[in-house]
N, C-alpha and C positions, 0 to 999 in steps of 0.2 A: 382622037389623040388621047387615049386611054395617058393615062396618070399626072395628067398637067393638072395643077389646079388651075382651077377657073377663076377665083380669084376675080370673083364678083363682088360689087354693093349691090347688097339686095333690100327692098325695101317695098312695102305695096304701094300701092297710089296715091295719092293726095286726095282725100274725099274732095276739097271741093273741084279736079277733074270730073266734070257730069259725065264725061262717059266712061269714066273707070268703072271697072267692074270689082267688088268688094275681092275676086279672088283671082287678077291680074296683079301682077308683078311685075316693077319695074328692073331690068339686071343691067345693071352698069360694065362695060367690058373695060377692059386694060385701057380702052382709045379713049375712052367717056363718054362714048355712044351709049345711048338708052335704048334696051331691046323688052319690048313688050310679053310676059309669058302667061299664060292660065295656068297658076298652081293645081295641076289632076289630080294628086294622091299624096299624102303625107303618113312613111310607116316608120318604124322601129324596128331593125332586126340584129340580133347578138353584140346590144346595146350600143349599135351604131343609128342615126339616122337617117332616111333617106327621101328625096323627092321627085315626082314625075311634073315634067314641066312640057309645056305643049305653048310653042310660039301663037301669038292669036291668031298672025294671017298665016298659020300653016297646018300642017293634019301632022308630024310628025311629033311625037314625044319621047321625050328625054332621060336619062334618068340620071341621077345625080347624090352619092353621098353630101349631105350636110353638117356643118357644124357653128357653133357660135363660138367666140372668142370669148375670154372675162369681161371685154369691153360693150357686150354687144353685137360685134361686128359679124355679119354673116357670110360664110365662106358656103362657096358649091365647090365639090372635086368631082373628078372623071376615076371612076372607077378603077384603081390599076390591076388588082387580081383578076384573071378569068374567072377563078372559083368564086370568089368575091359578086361577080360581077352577074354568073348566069346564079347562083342562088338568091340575086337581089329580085332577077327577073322574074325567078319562079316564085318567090314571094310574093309579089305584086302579081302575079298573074292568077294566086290562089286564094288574093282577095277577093281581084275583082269576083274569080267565080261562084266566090261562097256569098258573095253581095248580089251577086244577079239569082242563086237557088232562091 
């Protein structure tokens, strides 16, 4: 659903959950259901920023413009440029590769 925001609260765990992991993330959906994600990558590109999120019980990851409000508030959006969308991909895909060289 390219260009909705998501219009998440996003927020990490509460340290004293024992089994939280320092880089799980909790995302709050429109319902107030709390969905579990593993923050994978956090970049910067043409001074937007963005992040790959990967559900804990799943293999599929995400990727998501970010931003914060004056308040704090953290917002995720879905991508709506194609252009946008495949040079985010090739970014992150030119990290990982220069991190695995």
């Amino acid at each position: 659903m390219k260009g909705f925001l998501y219009n998440l609260n996003l927020r990490r765990c509460q340290s004293m959950n024992s089994d939280c992991e320092e880089n799980v993330l909790l995302l709050e959906d429109d319902e107030g259901q709390e969905h579990e994600f593993n923050l994978v990558y956090k970049f910067m590109m043409d001074d937007n920023e963005y992040v790959v999120l990967q559900p804990v019980d799943g293999d599929e990851q995400v990727l998501f413009k970010y931003s914060q409000n004056e308040d704090g508030e953290d917002f995720l959006y879905y991508i709506e440029e194609e252009e946008e969308w495949e040079k985010a991909v090739d970014t992150y895909q030119n990290m990982l590769s220069v991190e695995d060289a």
